[in-house]
N, C-alpha and C positions, 0 to 999 in steps of 0.2 A: 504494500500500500504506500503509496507516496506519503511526503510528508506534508504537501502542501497541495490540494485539490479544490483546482474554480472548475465548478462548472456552468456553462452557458450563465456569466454575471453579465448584468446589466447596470447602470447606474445613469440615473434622469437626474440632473436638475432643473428648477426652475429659477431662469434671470425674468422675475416680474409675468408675461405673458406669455413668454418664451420657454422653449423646452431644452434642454439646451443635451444629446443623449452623449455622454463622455466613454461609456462603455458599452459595448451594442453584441451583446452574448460571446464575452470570450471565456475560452475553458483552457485551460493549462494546466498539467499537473508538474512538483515542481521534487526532487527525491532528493533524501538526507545524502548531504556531501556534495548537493550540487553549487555550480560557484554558474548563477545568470545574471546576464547584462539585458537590461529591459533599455531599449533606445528608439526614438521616435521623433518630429519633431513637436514643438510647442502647440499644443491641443492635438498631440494623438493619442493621448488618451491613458499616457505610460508613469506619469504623478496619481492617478484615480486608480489606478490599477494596483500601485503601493500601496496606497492610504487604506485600497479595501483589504489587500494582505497584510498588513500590519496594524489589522484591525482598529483602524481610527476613525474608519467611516464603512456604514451599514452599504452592503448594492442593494438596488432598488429590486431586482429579482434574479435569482439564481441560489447555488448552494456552494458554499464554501466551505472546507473540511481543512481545520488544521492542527496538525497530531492527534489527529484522531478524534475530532470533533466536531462537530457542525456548531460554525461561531455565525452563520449570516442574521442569526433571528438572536442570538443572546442579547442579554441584558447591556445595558453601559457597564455596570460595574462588574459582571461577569465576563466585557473585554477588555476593562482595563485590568484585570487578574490574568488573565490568560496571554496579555503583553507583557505584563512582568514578568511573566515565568518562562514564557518560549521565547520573547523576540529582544533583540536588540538593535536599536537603531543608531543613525550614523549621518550627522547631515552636512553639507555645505560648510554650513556657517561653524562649523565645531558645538556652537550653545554650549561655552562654559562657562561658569559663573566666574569674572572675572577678580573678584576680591578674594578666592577660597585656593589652598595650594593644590597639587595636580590631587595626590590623594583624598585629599576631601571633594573632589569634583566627580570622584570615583564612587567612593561612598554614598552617593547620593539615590542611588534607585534603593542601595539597602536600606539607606534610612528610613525613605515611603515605606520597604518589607517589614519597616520591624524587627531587625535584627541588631544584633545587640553590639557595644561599642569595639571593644576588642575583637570577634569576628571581625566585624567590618573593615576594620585596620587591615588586619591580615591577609583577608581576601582582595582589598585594594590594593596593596603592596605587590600580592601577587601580580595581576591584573596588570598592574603598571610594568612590573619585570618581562613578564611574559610578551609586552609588543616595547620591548628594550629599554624601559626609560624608569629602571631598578635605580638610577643615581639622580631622580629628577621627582620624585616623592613631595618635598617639598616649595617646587618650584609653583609661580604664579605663571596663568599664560600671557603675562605681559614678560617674563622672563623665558618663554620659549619660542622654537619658531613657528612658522603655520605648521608644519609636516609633524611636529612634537607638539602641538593642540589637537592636531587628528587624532595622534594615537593615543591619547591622552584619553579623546572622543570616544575610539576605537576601545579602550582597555575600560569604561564605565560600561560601554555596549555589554562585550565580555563577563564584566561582573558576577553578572545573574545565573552564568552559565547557562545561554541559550541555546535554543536546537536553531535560530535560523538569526543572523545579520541581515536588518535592513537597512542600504547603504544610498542613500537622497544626492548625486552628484558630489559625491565624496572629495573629488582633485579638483573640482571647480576653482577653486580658492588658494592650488597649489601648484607652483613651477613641476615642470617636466619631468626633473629630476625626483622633486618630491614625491609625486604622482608611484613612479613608479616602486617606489619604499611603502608605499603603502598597498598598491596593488602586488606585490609582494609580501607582504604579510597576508592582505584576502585570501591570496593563495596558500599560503602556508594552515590561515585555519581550515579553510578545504579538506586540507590533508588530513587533520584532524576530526575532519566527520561534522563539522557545522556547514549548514548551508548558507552560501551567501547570495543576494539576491540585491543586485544592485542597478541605479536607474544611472543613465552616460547618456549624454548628444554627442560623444565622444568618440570617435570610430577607434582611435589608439587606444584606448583604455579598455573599450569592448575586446579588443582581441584579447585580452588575459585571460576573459572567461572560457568556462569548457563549452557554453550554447549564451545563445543571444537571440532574444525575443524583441521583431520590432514588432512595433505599435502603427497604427494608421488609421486618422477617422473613428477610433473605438473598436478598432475591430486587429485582432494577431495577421497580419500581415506575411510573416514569415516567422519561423521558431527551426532554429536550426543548432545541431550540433558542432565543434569546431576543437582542432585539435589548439590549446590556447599557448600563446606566446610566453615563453617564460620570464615573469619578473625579475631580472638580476640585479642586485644594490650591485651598484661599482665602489670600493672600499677608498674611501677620504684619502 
């Protein structure tokens, strides 16, 4: 069974009198360990198609099954549970709070969990070590660079230990070089059995994935598999 299964989703809005259909019955299913680039242009439909897998917004009709659940009809607060606990997200902009050191920027999905002060530490530290920035605990991301606030980003995602990364134009915000440091780590948690699932206008950055889902009009376009480019950090 896949880990993540849309089928035939839809999602209507309305702009005032207007109908405006963002998602026009696409079905994808998406399996533990996969590393997907969702890419499209601007209104094809490839932001809606996140939001509704990373459960933040309802489709207006279809069913959607993730790990093992039917979340299209849940509760609000039965999908803000079930974001906690499988997904981790990853955006653009980093969204870190800018007065808190990288550790405590990390700690913060526990905190909303309710877990207690010394776990959190611990697992933050981890978290931090494990996307390389074990000697930067303490640092503000006014004290780091953009590539070292992603991972920063990257290692709060992490935290929770999720079955699936959702990653909102991740390198947007970062040089070429950095780009590929971090598409380089995507890769590496692949390896590790998370799926990543990330949205690019980016044709360089889509080749790292193992498949790539365009978007068009609302509707899958193309979904294809691809033998992906390998990330190589070049050593300072």
């Amino acid at each position: 069974m896949s880990l993540l299964d849309l089928q035939n989703i839809t999602k209507t809005y309305k702009m005032g009198d207007v109908e405006v259909h963002a998602l026009r019955g696409v079905s994808v299913a998406i399996d533990e360990g996969d590393f997907v680039a969702i890419m499209g242009a601007s209104g094809s439909g490839k932001s809606t198609m996140m939001n509704v897998i990373g459960c933040l917004d309802r489709p207006t009709s279809g069913n959607y099954v993730l790990a093992g659940q039917e979340v299209s009809r849940m509760s609000r607060d039965q999908l803000a549970e079930i974001r906690n606990k499988t997904l981790g997200f990853v955006f653009q902009s980093f969204n870190l709070l800018s007065r808190t050191s990288a550790l405590e920027n990390v700690e913060l999905p526990m905190l909303y969990a309710g877990i207690p002060t010394r776990e959190r530490m611990h697992r933050a530290a981890e978290s931090l070590r494990r996307v390389g920035l074990g000697e930067r605990l303490d640092h503000h991301p006014s004290q780091l660079s953009g590539g070292q606030q992603q991972r920063v980003a990257i290692a709060r995602a992490l935290v929770t230990n999720p079955k699936v990364i959702l990653a909102d134009e991740p390198t947007g915000n970062l040089d070429s070089k950095t780009s590929i440091e971090v598409m380089a780590l995507f890769q590496e948690l692949g390896r590790t059995g998370i799926t990543v699932v990330l949205v690019t206008h980016e044709a360089d950055i889509a080749q790292y994935a193992s498949r790539v889902i365009v978007m068009k009009d609302g509707v899958v376009q193309s979904d294809s598999r691809q033998q992906p480019a390998r990330a190589i950090v070049e050593a300072a």
